[in-house]
N, C-alpha and C positions, 0 to 999 in steps of 0.2 A: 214336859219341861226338858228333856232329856234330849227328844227331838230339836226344839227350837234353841238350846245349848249346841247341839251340833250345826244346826242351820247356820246361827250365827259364827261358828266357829269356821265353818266352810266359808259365809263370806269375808269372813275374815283374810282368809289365805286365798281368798282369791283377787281379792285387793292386794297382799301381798306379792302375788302370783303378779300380776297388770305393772306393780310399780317395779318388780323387780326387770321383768321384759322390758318395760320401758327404759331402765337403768344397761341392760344389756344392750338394747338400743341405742344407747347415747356413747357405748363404748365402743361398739364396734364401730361407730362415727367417726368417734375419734382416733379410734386404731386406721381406719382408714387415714384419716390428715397426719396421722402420723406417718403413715407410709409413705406417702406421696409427698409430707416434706425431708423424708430421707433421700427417697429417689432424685429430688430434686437433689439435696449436698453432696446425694455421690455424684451426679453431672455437675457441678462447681468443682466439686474437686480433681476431676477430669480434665477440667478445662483449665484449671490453674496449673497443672502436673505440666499439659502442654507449654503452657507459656513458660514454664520452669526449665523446659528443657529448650526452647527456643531462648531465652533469656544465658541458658548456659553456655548454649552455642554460639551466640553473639561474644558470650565473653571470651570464649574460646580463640574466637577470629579475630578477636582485639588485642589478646594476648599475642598474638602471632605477628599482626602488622607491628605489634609494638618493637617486639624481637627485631624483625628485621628494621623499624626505627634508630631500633637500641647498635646495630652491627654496624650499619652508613654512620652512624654519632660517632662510635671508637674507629673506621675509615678516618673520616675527617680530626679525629681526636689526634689519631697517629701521623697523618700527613702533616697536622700542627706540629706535635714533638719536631718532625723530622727536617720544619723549613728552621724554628728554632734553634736544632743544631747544626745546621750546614748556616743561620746568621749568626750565630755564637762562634764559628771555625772563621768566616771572615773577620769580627770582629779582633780575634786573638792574631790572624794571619796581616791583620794590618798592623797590630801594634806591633808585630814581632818586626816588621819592614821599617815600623820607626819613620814613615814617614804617611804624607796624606795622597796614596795611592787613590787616584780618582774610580779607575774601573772596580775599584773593592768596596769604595762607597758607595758607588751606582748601584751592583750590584746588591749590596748590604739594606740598599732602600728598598731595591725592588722585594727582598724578600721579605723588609718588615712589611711591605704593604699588600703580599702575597700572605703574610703571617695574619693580618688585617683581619682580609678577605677572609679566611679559613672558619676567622675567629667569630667572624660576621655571619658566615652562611653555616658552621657550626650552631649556633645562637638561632636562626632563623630556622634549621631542620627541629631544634629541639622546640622552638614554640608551634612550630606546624602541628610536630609531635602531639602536644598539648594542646592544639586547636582540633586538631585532628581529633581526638578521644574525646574532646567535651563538646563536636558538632554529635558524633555517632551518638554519644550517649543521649542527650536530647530529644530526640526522636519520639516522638509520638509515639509509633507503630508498633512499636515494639519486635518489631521485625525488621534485624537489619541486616544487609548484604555485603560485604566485601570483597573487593575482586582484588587478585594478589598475580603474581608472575612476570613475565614480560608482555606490557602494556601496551608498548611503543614497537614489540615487532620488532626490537632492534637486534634479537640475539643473547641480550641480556638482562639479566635481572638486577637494575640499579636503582640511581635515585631517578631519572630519570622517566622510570616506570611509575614511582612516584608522582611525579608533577603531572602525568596523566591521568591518572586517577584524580588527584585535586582537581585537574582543570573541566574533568567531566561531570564532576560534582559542582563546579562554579565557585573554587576556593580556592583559585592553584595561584594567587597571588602575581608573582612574574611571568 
């Protein structure tokens, strides 16, 4: 009896022995898929870090066109001020004459319609402005390029550099 209490007790453990192996089996399975779907998140997260830094750089270069946006807006801002106060010195230069000096009202027109214009194409830089930032942003790609300097080769860096860029992008309006 003593014997077949051992017999049995050895197959005992050795069923235990098979289901355990097998259980060992089924982990290191899954330790595998677990690995492999880490390996996979750290390559997602590689590729996301990428585009984070290319998305940063973008904004970088937006912030810059905007700057220079921002510097031609106060140009134009201060050339306003400045036809304003040379119309406001006629208008007081005529009353003070007391009479309806025609070359002061000529001139007095020309600059409100100088002052117009300023106010017009002020208005018109700042919606480009704004056209400008929400064509870039749009973009598919997620990869965007802007080119900045002297555009036009003329020497200097204006707006004029400006409406080259739009117009080579097929946005340049006038």
């Amino acid at each position: 009896t003593g014997n077949a209490t051992l017999t049995a007790g050895n197959a005992s453990l050795t069923a235990s022995n098979t289901t355990l192996t097998a259980a060992n089996a089924s982990l290191s399975t899954q330790n595998a898929t677990l690995t492999a779907s880490n390996t996979t998140l750290t390559k997602a997260n590689a590729s996301l870090s990428t585009e984070n830094a290319t998305l940063t750089a973008s904004n970088t270069t937006l912030t810059k066109a905007n700057a220079s946006l921002s510097t031609e807006n106060a140009s134009l801002t201060a050339s306003n001020a400045s036809l304003m106060l040379s119309n406001e010195a006629l208008i007081a230069a005529n009353a003070n004459l007391g009479n309806d000096n025609a070359a002061l009202m000529v001139a007095n027109v020309s600059l409100t319609v100088a002052n117009a214009e300023l106010t017009v194409a002020n208005a018109e830089l700042l919606a480009e402005n704004d056209a400008l930032i929400d064509e870039i942003l749009v973009q598919e790609a997620r990869v965007l390029l802007l080119q900045t300097g002297d555009l036009n080769e003329d020497g200097v860096v204006d707006s004029g550099d400006l409406a080259t860029l739009l117009n080579s992008w097929g946005i340049g309006g006038k």
